[in-house]
C-alpha positions as CSV (number, residue, x, y, z in Angstrom):
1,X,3.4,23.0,-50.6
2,X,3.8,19.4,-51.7
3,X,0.7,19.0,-53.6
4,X,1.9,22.0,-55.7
5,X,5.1,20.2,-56.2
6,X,3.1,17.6,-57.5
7,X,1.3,18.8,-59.5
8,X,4.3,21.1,-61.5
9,X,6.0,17.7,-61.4
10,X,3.0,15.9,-63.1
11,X,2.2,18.6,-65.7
12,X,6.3,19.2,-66.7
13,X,6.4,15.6,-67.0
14,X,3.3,15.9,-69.6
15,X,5.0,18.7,-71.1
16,X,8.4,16.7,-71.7
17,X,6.2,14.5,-73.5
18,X,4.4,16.7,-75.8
19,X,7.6,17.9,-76.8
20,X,9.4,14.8,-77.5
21,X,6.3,13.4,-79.7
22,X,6.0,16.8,-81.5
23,X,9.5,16.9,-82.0
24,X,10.1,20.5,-80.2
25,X,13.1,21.0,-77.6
26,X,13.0,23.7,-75.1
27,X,16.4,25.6,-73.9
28,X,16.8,23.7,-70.3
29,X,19.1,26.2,-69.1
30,X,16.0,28.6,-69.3
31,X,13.3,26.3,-67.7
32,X,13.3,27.7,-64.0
33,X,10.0,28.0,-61.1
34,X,8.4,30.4,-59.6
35,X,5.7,30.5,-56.6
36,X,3.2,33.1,-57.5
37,X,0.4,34.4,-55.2
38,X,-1.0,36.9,-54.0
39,X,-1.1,36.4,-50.7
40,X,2.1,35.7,-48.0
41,X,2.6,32.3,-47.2
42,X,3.7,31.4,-43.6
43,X,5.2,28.2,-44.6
44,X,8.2,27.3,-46.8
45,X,8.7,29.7,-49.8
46,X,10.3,27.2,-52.5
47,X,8.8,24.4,-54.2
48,X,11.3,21.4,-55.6
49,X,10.0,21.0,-59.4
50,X,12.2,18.6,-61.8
51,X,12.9,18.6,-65.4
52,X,14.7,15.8,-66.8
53,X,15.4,14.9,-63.2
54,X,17.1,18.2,-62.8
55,X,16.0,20.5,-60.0
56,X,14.4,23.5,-61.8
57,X,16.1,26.6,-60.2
58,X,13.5,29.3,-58.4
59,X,13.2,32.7,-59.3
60,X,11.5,35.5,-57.4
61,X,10.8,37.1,-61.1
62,X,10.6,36.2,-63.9
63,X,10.3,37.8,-67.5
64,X,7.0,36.4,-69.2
65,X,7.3,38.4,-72.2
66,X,9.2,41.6,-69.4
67,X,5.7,42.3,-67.6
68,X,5.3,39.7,-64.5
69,X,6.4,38.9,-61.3
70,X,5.4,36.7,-58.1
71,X,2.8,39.0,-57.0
72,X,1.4,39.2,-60.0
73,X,2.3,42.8,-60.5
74,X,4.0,45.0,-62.9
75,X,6.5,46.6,-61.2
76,X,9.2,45.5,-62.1
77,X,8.6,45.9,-65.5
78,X,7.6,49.5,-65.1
79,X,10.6,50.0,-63.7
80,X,12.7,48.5,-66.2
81,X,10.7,50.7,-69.0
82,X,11.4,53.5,-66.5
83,X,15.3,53.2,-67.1
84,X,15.0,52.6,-70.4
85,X,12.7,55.7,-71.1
86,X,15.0,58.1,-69.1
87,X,18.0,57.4,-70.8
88,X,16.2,57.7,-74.6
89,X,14.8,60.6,-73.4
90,X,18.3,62.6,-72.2
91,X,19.8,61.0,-75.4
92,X,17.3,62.7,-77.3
93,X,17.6,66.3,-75.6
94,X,21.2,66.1,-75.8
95,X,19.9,65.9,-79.7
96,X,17.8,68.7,-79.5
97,X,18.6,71.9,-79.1
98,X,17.1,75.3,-80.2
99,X,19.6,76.4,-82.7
100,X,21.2,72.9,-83.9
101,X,20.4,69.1,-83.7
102,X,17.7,66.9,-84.8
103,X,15.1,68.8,-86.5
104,X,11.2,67.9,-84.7
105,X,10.3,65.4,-87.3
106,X,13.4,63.6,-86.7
107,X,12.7,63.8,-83.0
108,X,9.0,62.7,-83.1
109,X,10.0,59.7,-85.2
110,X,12.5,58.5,-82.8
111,X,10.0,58.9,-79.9
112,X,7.6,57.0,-81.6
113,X,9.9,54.4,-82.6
114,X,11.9,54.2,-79.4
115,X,10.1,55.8,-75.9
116,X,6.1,54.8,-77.2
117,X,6.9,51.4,-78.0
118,X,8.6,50.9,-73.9
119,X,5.6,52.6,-72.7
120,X,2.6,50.8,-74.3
121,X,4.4,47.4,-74.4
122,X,1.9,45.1,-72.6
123,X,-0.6,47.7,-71.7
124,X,-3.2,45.7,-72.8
125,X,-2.3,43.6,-69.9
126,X,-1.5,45.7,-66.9
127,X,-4.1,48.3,-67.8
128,X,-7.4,48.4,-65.4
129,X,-10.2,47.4,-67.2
């Protein structure tokens, strides 16, 4: 475990000092570490990695663009998507009923606008290829 602290402490600090040269500042209050493997580790879960010499708080997930987490899997972005796609979808049949609402076209556009978008979002990722 402490060689991987040392090594996140070594490449943040090279990171600080891209930044600084290249004039770019990241949000600190979003900087934060997580362990990720995909096997179970029988000794200590966290690691101690610094920014600034601040402690970076660890995470169990994290959202890299909503699709990973510590195992490496995609669960809990499917399940987020999940949420989200249920409640468009009983928004949208409240919407559409036989003799009133949305007409179809209305309805297909806000599928494909709102529910395909949550469901394809970083497929090219999780797929199996």
């Amino acid at each position: 475990m402490r060689e991987i602290e040392n090594v996140g402490n070594l490449e943040l600090t090279k990171i600080s000092k891209w930044a600084r040269e290249n004039k770019v500042r990241f949000n600190e209050k979003k900087l934060k570490t997580m362990l990720m493997s995909r096997r179970k580790r029988k000794e200590r879960g966290e690691v101690e990695v610094y920014s600034k010499n601040k402690l970076l708080r660890q995470v169990k997930t994290r959202k890299y663009l909503g699709i990973i987490d510590k195992k490496l899997t995609f669960r809990e972005h499917i399940k987020q998507a999940t949420d989200k796609c249920r409640k468009l979808r009983f928004a949208l049949s409240k919407s559409a009923k036989l003799n009133w609402g949305l007409s179809h076209k209305a309805l297909k556009t806000l599928y494909t606008g709102g529910i395909q978008p949550l469901l394809l979002y970083g497929a090219p990722v999780w797929q199996k290829q």
